[in-house]
C-alpha positions in Angstrom: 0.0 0.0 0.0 1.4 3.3 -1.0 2.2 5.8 1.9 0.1 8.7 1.7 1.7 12.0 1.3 1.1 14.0 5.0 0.5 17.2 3.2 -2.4 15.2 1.1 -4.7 17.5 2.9 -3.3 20.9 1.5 -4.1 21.0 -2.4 -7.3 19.4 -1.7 -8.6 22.3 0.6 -7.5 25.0 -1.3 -9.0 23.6 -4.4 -12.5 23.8 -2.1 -11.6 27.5 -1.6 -11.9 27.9 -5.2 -14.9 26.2 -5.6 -16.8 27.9 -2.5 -15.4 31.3 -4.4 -17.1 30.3 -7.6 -20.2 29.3 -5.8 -20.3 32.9 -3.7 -19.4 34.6 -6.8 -23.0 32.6 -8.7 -24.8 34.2 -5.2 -23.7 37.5 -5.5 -24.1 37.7 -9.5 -27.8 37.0 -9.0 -27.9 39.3 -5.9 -26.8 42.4 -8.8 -24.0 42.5 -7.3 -21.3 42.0 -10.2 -18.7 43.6 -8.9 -18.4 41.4 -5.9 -19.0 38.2 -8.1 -16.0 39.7 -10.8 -14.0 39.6 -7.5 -15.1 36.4 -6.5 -13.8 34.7 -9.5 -10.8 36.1 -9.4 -10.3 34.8 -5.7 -11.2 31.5 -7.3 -8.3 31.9 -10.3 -6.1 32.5 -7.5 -6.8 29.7 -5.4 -6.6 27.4 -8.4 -3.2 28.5 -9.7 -2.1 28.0 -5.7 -3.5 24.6 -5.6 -1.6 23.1 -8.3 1.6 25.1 -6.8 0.9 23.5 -3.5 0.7 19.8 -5.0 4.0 20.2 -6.8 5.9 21.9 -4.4 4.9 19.0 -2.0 4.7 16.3 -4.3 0.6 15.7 -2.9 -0.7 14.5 -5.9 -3.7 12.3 -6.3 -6.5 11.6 -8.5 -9.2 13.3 -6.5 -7.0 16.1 -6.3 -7.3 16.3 -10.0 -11.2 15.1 -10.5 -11.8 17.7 -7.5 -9.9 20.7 -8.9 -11.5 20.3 -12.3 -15.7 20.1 -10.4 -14.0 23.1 -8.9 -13.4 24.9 -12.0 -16.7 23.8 -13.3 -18.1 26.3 -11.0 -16.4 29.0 -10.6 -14.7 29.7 -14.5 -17.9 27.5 -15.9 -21.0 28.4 -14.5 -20.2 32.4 -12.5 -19.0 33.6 -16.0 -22.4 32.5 -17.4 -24.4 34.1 -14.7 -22.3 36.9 -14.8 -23.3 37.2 -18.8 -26.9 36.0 -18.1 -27.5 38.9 -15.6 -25.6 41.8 -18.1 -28.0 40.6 -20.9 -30.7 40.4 -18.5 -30.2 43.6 -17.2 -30.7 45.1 -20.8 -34.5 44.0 -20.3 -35.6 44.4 -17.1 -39.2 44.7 -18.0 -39.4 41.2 -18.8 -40.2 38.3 -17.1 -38.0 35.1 -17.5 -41.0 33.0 -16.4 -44.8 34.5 -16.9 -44.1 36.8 -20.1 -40.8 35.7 -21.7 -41.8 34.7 -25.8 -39.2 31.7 -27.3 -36.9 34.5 -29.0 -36.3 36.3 -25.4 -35.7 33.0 -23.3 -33.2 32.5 -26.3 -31.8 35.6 -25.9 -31.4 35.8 -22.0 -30.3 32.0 -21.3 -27.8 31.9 -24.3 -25.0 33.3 -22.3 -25.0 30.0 -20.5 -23.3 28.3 -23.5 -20.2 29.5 -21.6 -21.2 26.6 -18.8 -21.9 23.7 -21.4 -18.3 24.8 -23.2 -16.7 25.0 -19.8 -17.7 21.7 -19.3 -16.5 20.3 -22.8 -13.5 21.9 -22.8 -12.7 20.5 -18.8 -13.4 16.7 -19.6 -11.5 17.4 -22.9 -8.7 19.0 -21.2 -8.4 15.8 -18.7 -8.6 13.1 -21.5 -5.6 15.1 -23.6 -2.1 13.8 -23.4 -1.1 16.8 -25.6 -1.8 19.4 -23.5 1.0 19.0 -20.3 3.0 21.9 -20.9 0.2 24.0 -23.0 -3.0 24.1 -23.8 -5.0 23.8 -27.1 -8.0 26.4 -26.8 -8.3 28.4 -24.5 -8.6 27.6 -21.0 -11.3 27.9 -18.6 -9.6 30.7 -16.1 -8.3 32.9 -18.7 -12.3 33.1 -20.1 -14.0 33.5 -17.0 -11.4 36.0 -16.0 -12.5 38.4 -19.0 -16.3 37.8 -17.9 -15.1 38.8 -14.0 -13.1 42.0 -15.3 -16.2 43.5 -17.5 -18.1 44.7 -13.8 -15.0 46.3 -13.2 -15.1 48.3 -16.5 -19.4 49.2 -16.0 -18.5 50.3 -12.3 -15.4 52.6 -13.1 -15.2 53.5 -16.3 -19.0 53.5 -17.3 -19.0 56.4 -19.8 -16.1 54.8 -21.6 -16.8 53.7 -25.7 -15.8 49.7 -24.2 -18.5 50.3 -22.0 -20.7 51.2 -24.0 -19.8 48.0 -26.6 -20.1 45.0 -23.6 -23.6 46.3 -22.6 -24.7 45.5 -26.2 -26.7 42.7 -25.9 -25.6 41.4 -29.9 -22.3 41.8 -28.8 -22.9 39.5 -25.0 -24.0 36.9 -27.0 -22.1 36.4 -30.4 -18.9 37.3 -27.5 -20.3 34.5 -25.4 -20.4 32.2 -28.7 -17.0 33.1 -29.4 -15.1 32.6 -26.5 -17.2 29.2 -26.1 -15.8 28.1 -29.4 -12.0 28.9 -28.0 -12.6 26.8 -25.4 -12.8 23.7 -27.2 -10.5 24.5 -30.2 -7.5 23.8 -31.6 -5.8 26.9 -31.2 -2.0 26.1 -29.4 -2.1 28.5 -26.3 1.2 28.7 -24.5 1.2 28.1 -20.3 2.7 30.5 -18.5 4.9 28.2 -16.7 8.8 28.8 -16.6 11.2 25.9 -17.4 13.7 28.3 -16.4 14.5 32.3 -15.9 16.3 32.3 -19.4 15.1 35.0 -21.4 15.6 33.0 -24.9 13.1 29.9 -23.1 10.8 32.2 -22.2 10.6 34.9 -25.0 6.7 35.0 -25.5 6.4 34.6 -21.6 8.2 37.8 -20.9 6.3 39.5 -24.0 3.4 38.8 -22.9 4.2 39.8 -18.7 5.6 43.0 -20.0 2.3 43.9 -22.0 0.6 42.6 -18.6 1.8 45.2 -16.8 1.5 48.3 -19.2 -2.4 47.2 -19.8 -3.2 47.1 -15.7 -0.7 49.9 -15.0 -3.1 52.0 -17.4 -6.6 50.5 -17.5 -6.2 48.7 -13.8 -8.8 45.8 -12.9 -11.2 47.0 -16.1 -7.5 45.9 -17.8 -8.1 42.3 -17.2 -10.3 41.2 -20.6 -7.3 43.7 -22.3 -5.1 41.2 -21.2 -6.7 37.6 -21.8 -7.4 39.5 -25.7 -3.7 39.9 -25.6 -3.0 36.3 -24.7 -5.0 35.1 -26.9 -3.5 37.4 -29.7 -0.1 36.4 -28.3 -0.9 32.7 -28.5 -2.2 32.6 -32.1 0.8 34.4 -33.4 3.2 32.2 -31.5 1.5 29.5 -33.1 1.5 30.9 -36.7 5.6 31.6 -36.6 6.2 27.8 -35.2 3.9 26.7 -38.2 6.1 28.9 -40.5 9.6 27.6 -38.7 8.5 24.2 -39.5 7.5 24.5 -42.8 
C-alpha cells in the first residue's frame, strides 16, 4: 500500500476555496451584485493557480485532487462567467419576465449566455482526457475566459462612460462574445502556459512578451484591464503559433 503523502490534505482544501469562491461569486451575481462576483472569481483563479503550486511543491498528488480541482473549475470559471453574462443581458430588459411573459426569442436571448457553462464543461473533460496538453494548452482555457467575464463589472462600475463600456452592454455583442469565447474553449488553437522551465530569457521569449504587456495594460486600465489582457494572450498565443507553423514549414 502506498504511503500517503502528509500534506495530502493541502491541495485538496485549497482547491475547495476555489470552488466555494465560484459558488459565492453565482450568489452575488444573481444578488446584482457584479462587482463582488467579478471579484469572486478572481479569488477563485487565485486559489486554483495555488493549488496546483501546492501539490508540486509537496509532491501531494492524487487523482481526486485532479477530479476535485476540475468540479472546482466547473463552477467558478464555468457556471459564474455565465451568470455573470446571463444577468448583463438580463439587465438590458428588465421589464421582462423570465418565467410568466418571456416569448421563445427572449428566453433564447437571456439564457444563451450559458453556453459558456456547457463549453466549460467540454473543454474541462476534454482538457483531462488530452495527453497533448502537459505543458500547454489547445483552446483556450477555462480561467483565462471566466477572467474576461469577471473583469467586465470592473469596467461598467469605473469606467462606465467609456466607448468599451458602451460595446459590452450591447446585448448582440454579449451573446455572439459569449459564442466566441465558447468556441475557444474547445479549439485547436495552441495556447502557451505561462509556466517557466527556467528564468532564461531565450526559453521564455513569448512569456516575458506577454508579462511585460501585462503590466503596461493594468498599470493604465487597472482591474477594467483584465479582458485587455486575456485579448492579448490570446493574440499572443495565435501568433506564436503561426511563426512555429512557418519555422517548420
Amino acid at each position: 500500500m502506498t504511503k500517503r503523502n502528509k500534506f495530502w490534505w493541502l491541495p485538496n482544501t485549497i482547491t475547495s476555496f476555489n470552488a466555494l469562491s465560484g459558488s459565492l461569486s453565482v450568489v452575488f451575481a444573481f444578488e446584482g451584485n457584479l462587482v463582488l462576483a467579478g471579484l469572486l472569481i478572481l479569488v477563485a483563479a487565485v486559489f486554483d493557480f495555488l493549488d496546483g503550486m501546492s501539490a508540486r511543491l509537496l509532491q501531494a498528488y492524487s487523482d481526486m485532487g485532479k477530479e476535485l480541482d476540475s468540479l472546482a473549475d466547473m463552477i467558478s470559471f464555468g457556471l459564474a462567467p455565465a451568470v455573470i453574462a446571463h444577468v448583463m443581458v438580463r439587465s438590458q430588459y428588465p421589464e421582462i419576465n423570465l418565467l410568466m411573459d418571456a416569448n421563445y426569442l427572449q428566453l433564447l436571448i437571456l439564457l444563451f449566455p450559458f453556453i459558456i457553462t456547457v463549453f466549460s464543461a467540454l473543454r474541462l473533460a476534454k482538457f483531462n482526457i488530452d495527453t497533448r496538453q502537459t505543458e500547454s494548452f489547445i483552446g483556450l482555457n477555462t480561467p483565462s475566459n471566466a477572467m474576461i467575464w469577471a473583469s467586465f463589472p470592473f469596467v461598467l462600475s469605473f469606467n462606465a462612460d467609456s466607448f468599451f463600456a458602451g460595446i459590452i452592454t450591447n446585448v448582440p455583442f454579449l451573446l455572439v462574445f459569449s459564442l466566441v469565447m465558447s468556441l475557444l474553449l474547445v479549439s485547436e488553437i495552441p495556447m502557451f502556459s505561462l509556466k517557466f522551465k527556467s528564468l532564461k530569457a531565450a526559453d521564455n521569449k513569448t512569456r516575458f512578451i506577454f508579462l511585460i504587456g501585462c503590466l503596461a495594460l493594468l498599470g493604465v486600465f487597472q482591474l477594467a484591464g483584465i479582458s485587455l489582457v486575456i485579448l492579448w494572450y490570446i493574440v499572443l498565443s495565435v501568433c506564436e503559433g503561426l511563426v512555429c507553423r512557418k519555422g517548420n514549414n
